[in-house]
C-alpha positions in Angstrom: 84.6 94.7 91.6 88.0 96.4 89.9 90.7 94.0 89.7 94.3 94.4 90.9 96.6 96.2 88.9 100.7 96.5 90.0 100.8 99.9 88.1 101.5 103.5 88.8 97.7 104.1 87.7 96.7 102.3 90.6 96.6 104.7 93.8 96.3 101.3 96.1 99.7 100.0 94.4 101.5 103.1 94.3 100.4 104.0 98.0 101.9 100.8 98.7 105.1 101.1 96.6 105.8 104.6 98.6 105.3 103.3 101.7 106.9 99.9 101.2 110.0 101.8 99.7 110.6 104.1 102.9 110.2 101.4 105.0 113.0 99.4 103.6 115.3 102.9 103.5 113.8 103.6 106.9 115.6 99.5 107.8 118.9 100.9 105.6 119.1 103.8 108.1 119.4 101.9 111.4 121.6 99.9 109.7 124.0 103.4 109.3 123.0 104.2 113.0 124.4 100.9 114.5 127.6 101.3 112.3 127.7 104.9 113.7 127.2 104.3 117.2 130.6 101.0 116.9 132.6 103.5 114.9 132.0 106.5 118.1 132.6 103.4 120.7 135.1 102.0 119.2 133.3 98.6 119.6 133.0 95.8 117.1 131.6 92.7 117.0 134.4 91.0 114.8 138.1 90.7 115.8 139.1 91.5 112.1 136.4 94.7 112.2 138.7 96.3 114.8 142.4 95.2 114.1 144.7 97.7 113.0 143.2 100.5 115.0 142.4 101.3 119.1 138.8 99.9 118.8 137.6 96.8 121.1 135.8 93.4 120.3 132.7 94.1 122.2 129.3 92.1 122.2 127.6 94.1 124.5 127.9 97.6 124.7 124.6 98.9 126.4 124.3 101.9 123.3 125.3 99.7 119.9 122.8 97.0 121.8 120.2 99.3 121.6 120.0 101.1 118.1 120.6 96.7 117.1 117.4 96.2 119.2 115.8 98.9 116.9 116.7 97.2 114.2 115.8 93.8 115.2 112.6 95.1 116.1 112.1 96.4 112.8 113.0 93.5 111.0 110.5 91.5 113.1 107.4 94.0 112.2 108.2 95.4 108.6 108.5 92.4 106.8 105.4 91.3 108.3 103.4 94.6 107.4 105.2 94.4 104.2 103.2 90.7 103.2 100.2 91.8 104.5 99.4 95.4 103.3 100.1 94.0 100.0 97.3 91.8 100.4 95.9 94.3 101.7 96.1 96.4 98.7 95.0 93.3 96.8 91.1 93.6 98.6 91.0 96.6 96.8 89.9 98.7 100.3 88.9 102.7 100.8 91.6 104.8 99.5 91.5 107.1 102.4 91.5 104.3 105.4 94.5 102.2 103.6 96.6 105.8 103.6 95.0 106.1 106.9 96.8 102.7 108.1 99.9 103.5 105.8 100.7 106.9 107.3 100.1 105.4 110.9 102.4 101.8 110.2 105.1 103.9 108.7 105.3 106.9 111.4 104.7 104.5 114.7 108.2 102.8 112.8 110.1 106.0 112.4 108.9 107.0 115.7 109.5 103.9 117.2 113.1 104.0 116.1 113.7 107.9 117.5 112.0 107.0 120.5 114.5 103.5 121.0 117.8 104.2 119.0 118.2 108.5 118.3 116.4 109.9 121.4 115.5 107.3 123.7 112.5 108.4 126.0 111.0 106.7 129.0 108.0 104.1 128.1 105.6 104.4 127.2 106.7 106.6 124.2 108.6 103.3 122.6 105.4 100.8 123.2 102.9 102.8 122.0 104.9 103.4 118.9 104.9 99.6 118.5 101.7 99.4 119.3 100.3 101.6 116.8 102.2 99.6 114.0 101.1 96.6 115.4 97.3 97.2 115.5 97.7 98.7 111.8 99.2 95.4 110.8 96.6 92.9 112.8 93.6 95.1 111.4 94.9 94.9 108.1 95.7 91.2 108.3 91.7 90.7 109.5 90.6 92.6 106.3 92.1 90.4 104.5 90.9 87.0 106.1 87.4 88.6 105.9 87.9 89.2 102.1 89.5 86.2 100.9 88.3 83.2 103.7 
């Protein structure tokens, strides 16, 4: 049994550092989208957000809602899949299956986000995004259990 290493010469680690750092700039993105989307409505959430020009306090404008459900949503699963592929990693599993599960997390979350906040489409192009995220996270959270319990 190899042990863990938190190096570059570890393809596990680094798979995981890639991953783990578009995910979190994938998270600072949406958080640019809902700032977008107030700025082109003219909607805040804060009275001193928009004094001084001919925006609008506004909790519940139907399009900033939804790219803040995006992000919500996001901060809900990434964080999550962040702990457990890095215990993941840690069980030392096949190189191909853990970019398998990578790949599959990290484009059901970009896709998840298109699908809600850019381009929303009709379900059930949103759940299955989420669903595929979700699965890769459970699957990877039995791994570990089964390697560790």
């Amino acid at each position: 049994m190899s042990s863990f290493s938190l190096s570059a010469d570890n393809p596990l680690f680094a798979l995981y550092a890639v991953h783990a750092t578009l995910l979190v700039f994938k998270m600072f993105l949406v958080v640019v989208l809902t700032a977008r989307q107030r700025f082109a409505k003219k909607v805040f959430a804060n009275p001193e957000d928009a004094k001084g020009s001919s925006a609008k306090v506004k909790l519940d404008d139907p399009d900033v809602e939804r790219v803040r459900r995006a992000h919500l949503n996001d901060l809900e699963n990434i964080p999550a899949f962040l702990f457990i592929s890095f215990l993941y990693v840690a069980t030392n599993p096949n190189l191909a299956l853990a970019t398998t599960l990578f790949r599959a997390f990290t484009g059901a979350r970009v896709l998840h986000t298109f699908v809600y906040a850019v381009k929303p489409l009709p379900q059930p192009a949103r759940g299955l995004a989420f669903f595929v995220g979700l699965g890769t996270t459970i699957y990877m959270a039995v791994q570990v259990l089964i390697h560790f319990w």
